[in-house]
Chimera marker file (.cmm) of the C-alpha trace (Angstrom):
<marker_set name="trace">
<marker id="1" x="121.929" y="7.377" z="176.464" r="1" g="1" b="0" radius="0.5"/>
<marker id="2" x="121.790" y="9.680" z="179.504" r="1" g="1" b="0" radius="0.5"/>
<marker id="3" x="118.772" y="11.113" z="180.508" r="1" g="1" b="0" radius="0.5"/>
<marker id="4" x="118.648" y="15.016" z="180.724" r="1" g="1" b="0" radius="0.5"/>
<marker id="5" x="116.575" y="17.702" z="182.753" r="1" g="1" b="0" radius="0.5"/>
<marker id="6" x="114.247" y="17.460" z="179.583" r="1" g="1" b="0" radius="0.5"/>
<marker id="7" x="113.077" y="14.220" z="180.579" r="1" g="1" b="0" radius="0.5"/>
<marker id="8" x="111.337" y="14.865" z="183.542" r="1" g="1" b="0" radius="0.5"/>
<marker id="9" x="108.169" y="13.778" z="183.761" r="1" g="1" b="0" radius="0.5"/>
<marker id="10" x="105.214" y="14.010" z="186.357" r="1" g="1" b="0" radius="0.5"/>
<marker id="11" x="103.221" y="10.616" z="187.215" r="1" g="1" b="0" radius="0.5"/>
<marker id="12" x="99.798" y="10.705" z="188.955" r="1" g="1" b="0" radius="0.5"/>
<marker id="13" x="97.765" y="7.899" z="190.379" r="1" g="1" b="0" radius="0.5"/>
<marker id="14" x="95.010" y="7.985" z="192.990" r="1" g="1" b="0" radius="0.5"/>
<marker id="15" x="95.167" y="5.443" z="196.079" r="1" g="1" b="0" radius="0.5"/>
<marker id="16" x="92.188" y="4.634" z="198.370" r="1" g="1" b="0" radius="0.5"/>
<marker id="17" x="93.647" y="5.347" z="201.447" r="1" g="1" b="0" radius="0.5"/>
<marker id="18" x="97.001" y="6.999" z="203.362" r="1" g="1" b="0" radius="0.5"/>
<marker id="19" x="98.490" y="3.924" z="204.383" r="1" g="1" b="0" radius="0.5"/>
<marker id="20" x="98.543" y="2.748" z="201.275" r="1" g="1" b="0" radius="0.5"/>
<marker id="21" x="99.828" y="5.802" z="199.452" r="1" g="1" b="0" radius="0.5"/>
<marker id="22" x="102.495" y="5.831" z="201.746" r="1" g="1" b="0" radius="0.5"/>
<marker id="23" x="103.804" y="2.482" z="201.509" r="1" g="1" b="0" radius="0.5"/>
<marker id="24" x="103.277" y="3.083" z="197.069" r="1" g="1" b="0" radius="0.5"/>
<marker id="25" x="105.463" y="5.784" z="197.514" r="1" g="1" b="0" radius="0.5"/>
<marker id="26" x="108.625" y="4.681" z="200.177" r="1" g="1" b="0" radius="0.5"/>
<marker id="27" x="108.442" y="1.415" z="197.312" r="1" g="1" b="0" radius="0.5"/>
<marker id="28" x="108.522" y="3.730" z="194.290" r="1" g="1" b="0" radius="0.5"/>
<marker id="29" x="111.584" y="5.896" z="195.881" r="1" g="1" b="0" radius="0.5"/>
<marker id="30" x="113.260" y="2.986" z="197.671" r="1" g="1" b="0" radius="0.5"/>
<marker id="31" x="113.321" y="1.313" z="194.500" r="1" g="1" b="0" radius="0.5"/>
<marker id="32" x="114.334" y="4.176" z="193.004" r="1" g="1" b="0" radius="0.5"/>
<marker id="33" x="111.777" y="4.124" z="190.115" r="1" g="1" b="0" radius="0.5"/>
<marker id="34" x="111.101" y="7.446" z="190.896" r="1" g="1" b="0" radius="0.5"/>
<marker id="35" x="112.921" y="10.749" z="193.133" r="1" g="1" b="0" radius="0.5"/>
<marker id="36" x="109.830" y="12.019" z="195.034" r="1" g="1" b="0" radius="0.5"/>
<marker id="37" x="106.350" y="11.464" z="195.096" r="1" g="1" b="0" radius="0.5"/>
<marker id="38" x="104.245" y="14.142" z="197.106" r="1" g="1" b="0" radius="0.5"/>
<marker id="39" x="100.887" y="12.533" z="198.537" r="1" g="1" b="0" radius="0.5"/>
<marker id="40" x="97.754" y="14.903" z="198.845" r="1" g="1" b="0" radius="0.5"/>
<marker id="41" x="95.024" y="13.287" z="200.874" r="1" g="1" b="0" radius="0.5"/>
<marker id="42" x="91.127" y="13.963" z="200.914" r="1" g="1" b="0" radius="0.5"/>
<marker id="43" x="90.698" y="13.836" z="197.383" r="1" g="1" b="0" radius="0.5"/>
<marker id="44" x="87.192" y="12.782" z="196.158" r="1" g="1" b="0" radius="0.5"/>
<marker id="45" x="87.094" y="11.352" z="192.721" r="1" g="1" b="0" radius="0.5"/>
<marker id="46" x="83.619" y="11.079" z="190.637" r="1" g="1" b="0" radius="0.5"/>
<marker id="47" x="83.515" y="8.524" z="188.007" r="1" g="1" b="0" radius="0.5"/>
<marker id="48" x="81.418" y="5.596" z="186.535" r="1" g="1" b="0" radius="0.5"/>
<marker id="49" x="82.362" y="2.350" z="186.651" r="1" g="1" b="0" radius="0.5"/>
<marker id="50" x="80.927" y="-1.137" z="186.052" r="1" g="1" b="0" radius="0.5"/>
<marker id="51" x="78.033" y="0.143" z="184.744" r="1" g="1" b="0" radius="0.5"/>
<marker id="52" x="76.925" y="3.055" z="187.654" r="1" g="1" b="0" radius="0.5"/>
<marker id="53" x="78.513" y="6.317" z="189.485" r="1" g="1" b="0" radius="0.5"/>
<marker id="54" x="80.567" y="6.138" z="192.346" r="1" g="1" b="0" radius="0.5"/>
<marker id="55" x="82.097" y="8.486" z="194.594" r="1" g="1" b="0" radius="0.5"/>
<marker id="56" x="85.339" y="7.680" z="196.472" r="1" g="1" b="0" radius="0.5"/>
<marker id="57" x="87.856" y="9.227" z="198.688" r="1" g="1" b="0" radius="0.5"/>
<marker id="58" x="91.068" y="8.909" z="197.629" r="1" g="1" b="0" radius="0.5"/>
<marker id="59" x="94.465" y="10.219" z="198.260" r="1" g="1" b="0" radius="0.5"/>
<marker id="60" x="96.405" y="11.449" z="195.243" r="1" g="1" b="0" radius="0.5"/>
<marker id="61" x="99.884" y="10.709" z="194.548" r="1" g="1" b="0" radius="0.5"/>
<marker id="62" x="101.902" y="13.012" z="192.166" r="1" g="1" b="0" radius="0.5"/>
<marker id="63" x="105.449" y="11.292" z="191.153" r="1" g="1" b="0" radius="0.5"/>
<marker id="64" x="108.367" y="12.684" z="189.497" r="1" g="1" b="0" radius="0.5"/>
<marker id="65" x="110.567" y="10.466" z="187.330" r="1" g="1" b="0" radius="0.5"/>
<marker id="66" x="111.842" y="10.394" z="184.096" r="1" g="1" b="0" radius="0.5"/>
<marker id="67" x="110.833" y="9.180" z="180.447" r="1" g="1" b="0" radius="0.5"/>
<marker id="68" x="113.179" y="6.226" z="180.769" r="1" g="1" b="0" radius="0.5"/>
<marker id="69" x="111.464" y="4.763" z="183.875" r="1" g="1" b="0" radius="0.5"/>
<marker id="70" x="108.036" y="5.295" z="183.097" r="1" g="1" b="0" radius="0.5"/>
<marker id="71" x="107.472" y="1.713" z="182.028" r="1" g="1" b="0" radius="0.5"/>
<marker id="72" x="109.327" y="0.258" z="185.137" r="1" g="1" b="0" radius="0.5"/>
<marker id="73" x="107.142" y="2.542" z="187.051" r="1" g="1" b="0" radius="0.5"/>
<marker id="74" x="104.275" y="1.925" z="185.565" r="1" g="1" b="0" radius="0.5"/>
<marker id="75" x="104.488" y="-1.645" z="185.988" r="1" g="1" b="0" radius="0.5"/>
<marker id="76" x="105.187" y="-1.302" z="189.820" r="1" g="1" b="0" radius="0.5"/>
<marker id="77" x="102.320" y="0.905" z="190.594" r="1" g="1" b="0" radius="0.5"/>
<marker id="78" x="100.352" y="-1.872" z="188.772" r="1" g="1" b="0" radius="0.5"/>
<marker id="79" x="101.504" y="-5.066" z="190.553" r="1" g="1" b="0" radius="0.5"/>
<marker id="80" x="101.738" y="-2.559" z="193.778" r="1" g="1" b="0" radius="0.5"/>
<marker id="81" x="97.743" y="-1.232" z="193.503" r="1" g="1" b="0" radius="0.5"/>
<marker id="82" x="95.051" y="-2.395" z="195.271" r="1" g="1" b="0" radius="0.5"/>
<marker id="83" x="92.396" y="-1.540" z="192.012" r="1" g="1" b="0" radius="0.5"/>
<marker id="84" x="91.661" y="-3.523" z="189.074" r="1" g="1" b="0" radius="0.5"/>
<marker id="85" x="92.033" y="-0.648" z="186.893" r="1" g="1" b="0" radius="0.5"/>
<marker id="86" x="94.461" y="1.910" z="188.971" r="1" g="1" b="0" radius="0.5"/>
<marker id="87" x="95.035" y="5.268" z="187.707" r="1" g="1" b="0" radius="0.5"/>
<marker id="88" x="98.219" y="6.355" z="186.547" r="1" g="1" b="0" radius="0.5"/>
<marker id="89" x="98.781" y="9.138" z="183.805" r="1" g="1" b="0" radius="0.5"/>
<marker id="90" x="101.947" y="10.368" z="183.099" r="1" g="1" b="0" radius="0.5"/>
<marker id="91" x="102.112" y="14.227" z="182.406" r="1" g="1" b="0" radius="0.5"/>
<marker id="92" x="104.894" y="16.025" z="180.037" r="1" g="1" b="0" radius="0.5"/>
<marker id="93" x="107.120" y="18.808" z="181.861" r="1" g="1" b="0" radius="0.5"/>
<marker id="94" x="107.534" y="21.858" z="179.662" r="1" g="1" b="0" radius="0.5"/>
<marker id="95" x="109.786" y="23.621" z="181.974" r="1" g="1" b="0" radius="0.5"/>
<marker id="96" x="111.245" y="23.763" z="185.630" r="1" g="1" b="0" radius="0.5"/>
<marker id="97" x="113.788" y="25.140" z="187.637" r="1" g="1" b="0" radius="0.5"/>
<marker id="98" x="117.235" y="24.087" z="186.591" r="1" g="1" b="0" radius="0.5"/>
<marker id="99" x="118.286" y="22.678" z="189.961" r="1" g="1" b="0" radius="0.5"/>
<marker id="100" x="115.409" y="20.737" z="190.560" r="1" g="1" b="0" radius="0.5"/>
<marker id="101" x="115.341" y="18.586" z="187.347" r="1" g="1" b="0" radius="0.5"/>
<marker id="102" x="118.836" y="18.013" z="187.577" r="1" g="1" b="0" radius="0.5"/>
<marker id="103" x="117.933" y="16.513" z="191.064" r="1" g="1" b="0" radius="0.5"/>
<marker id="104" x="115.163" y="14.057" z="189.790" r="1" g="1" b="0" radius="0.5"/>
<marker id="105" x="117.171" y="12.992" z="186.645" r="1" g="1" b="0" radius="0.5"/>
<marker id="106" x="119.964" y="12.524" z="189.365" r="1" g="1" b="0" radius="0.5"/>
<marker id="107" x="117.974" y="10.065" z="192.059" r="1" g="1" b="0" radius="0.5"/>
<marker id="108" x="116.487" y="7.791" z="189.508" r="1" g="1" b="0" radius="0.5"/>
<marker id="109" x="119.841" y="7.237" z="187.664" r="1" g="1" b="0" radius="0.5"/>
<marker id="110" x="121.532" y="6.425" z="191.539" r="1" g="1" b="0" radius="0.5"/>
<marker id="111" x="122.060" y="2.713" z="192.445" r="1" g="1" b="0" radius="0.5"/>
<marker id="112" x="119.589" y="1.466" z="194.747" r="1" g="1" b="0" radius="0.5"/>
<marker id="113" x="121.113" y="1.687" z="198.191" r="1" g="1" b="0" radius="0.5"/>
<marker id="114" x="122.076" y="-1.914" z="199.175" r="1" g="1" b="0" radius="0.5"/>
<marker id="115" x="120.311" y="-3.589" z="202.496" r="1" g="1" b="0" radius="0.5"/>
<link id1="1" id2="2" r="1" g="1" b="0" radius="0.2"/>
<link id1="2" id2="3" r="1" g="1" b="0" radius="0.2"/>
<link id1="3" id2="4" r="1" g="1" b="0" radius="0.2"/>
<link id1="4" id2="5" r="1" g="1" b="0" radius="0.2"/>
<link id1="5" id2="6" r="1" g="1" b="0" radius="0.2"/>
<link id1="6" id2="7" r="1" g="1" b="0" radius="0.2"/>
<link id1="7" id2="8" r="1" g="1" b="0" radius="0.2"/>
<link id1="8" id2="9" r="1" g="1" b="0" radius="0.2"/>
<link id1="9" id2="10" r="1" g="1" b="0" radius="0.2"/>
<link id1="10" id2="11" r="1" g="1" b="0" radius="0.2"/>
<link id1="11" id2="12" r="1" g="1" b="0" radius="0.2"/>
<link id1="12" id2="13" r="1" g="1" b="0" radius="0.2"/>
<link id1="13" id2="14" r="1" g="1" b="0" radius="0.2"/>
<link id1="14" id2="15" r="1" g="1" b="0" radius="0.2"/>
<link id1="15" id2="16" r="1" g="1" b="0" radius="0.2"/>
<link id1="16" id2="17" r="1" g="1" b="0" radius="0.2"/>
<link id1="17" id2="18" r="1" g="1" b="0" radius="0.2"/>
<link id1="18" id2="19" r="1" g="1" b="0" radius="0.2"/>
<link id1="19" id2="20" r="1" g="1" b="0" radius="0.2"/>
<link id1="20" id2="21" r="1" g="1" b="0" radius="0.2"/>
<link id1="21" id2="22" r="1" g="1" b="0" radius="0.2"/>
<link id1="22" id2="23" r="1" g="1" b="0" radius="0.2"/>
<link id1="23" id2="24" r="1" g="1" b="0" radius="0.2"/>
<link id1="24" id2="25" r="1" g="1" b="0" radius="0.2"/>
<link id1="25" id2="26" r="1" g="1" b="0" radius="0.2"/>
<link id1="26" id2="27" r="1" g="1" b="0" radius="0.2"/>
<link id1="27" id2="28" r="1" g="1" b="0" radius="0.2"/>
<link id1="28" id2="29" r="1" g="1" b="0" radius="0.2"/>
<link id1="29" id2="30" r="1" g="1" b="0" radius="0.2"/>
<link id1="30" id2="31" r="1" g="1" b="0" radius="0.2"/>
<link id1="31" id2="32" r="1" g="1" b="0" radius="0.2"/>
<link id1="32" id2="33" r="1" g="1" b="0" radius="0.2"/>
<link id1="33" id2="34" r="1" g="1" b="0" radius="0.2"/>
<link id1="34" id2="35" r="1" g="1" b="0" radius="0.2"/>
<link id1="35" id2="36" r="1" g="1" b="0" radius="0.2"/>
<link id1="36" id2="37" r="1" g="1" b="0" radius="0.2"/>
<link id1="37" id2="38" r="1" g="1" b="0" radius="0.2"/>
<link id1="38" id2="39" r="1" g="1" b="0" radius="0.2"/>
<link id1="39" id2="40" r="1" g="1" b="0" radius="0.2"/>
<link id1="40" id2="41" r="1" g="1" b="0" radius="0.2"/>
<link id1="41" id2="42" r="1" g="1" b="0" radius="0.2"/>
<link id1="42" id2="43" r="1" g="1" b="0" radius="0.2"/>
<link id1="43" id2="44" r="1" g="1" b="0" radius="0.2"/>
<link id1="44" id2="45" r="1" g="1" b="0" radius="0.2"/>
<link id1="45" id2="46" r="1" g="1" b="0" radius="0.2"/>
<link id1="46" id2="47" r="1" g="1" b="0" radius="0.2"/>
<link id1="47" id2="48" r="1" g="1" b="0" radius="0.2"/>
<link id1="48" id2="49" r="1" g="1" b="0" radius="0.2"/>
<link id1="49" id2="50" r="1" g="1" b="0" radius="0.2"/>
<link id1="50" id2="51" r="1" g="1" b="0" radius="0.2"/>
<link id1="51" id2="52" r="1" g="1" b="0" radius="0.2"/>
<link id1="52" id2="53" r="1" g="1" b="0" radius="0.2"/>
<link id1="53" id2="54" r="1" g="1" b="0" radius="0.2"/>
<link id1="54" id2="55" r="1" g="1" b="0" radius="0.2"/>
<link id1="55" id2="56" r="1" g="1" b="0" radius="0.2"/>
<link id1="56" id2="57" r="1" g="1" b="0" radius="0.2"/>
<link id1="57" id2="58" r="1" g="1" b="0" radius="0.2"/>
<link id1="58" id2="59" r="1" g="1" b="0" radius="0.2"/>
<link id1="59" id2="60" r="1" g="1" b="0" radius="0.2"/>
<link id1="60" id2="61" r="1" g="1" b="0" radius="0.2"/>
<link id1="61" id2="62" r="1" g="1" b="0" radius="0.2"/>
<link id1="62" id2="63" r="1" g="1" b="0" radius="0.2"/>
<link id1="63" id2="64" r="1" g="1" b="0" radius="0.2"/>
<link id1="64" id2="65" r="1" g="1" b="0" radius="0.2"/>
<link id1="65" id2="66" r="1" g="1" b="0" radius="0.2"/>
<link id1="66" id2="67" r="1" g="1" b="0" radius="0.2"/>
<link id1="67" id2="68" r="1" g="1" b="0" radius="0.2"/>
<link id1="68" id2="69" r="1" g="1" b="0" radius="0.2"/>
<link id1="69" id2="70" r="1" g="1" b="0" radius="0.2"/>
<link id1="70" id2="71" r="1" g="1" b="0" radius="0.2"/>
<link id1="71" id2="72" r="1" g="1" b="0" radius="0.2"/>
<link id1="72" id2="73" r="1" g="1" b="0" radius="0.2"/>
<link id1="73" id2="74" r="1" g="1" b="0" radius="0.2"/>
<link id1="74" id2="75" r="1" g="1" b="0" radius="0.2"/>
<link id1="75" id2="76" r="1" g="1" b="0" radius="0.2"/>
<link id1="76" id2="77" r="1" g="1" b="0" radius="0.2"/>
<link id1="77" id2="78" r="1" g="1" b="0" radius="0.2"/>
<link id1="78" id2="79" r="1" g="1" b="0" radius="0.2"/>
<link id1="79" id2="80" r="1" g="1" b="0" radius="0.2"/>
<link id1="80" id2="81" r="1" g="1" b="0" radius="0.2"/>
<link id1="81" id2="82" r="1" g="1" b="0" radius="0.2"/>
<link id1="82" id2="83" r="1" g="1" b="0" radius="0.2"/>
<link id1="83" id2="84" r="1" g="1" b="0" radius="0.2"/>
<link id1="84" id2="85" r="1" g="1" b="0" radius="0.2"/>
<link id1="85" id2="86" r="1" g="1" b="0" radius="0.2"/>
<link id1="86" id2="87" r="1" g="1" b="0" radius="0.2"/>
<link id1="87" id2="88" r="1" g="1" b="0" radius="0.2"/>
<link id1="88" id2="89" r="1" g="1" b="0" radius="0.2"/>
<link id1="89" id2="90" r="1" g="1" b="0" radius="0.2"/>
<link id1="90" id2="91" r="1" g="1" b="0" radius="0.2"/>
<link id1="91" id2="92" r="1" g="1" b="0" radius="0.2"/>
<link id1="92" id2="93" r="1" g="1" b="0" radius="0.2"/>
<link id1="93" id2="94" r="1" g="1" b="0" radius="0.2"/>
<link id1="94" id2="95" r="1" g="1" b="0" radius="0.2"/>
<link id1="95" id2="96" r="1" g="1" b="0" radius="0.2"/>
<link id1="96" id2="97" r="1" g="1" b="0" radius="0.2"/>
<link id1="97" id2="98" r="1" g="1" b="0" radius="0.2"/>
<link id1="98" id2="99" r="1" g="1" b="0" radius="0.2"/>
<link id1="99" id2="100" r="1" g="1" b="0" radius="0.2"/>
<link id1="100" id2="101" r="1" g="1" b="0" radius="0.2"/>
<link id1="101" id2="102" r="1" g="1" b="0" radius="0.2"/>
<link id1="102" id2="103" r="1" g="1" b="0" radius="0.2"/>
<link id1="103" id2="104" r="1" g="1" b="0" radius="0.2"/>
<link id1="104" id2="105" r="1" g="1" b="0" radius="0.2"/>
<link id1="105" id2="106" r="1" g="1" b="0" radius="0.2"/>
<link id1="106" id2="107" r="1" g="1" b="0" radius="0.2"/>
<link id1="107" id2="108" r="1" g="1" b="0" radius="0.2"/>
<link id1="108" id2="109" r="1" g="1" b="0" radius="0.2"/>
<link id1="109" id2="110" r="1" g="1" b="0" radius="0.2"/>
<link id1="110" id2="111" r="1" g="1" b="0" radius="0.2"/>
<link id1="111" id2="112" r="1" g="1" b="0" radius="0.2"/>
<link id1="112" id2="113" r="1" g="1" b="0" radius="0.2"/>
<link id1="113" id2="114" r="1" g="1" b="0" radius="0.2"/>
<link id1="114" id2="115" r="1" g="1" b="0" radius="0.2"/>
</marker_set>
């Protein structure tokens, strides 16, 4: 079945560093798992884990794709991240402009563009 603007949905997943949330993202679009990912850098993220706090900077990746490639995605951005136990939430849309969902439903049903 063909996906509609009503399955939109909005991935995020914190990287350690720009280089690496760069070369996440070009994957995730090239491979068309996804139609945009917007990176937001300086982020500091307060957690525990292994047993104490920590503190990190991180840059923050927000990704739009749809329902139907969430597990595809989510299994890239896993094989793809550099921590044991990476981040990566995927968030309902409720609403958006027209145009725009169209757009994201449209670039992750393309073919990947041949090399």
């Amino acid at each position: 079945m063909a996906e509609s603007p009503n399955d939109v949905v909005v991935v995020m997943s914190t990287v350690p560093d720009n280089s690496g949330a760069a070369k996440l993202a070009r994957i995730l679009v090239d491979e068309r798992l996804c139609a945009c990912v917007n990176v937001i850098g300086n982020v500091q993220s307060y957690f525990n884990y292994d047993g104490g706090a920590a503190d990190e900077a991180e840059q923050l990746a927000i990704i739009k794709t749809t329902r139907g490639k969430v597990d595809a995605l989510l299994a890239r951005i896993t094989e793809l991240h550099p921590y044991e136990v990476p981040e990566a939430l995927v968030l309902p849309i409720t609403t958006g402009l027209p145009g725009y969902l169209a757009w994201v439903v449209g670039e992750v049903s393309a073919p990947r563009d041949q090399e």
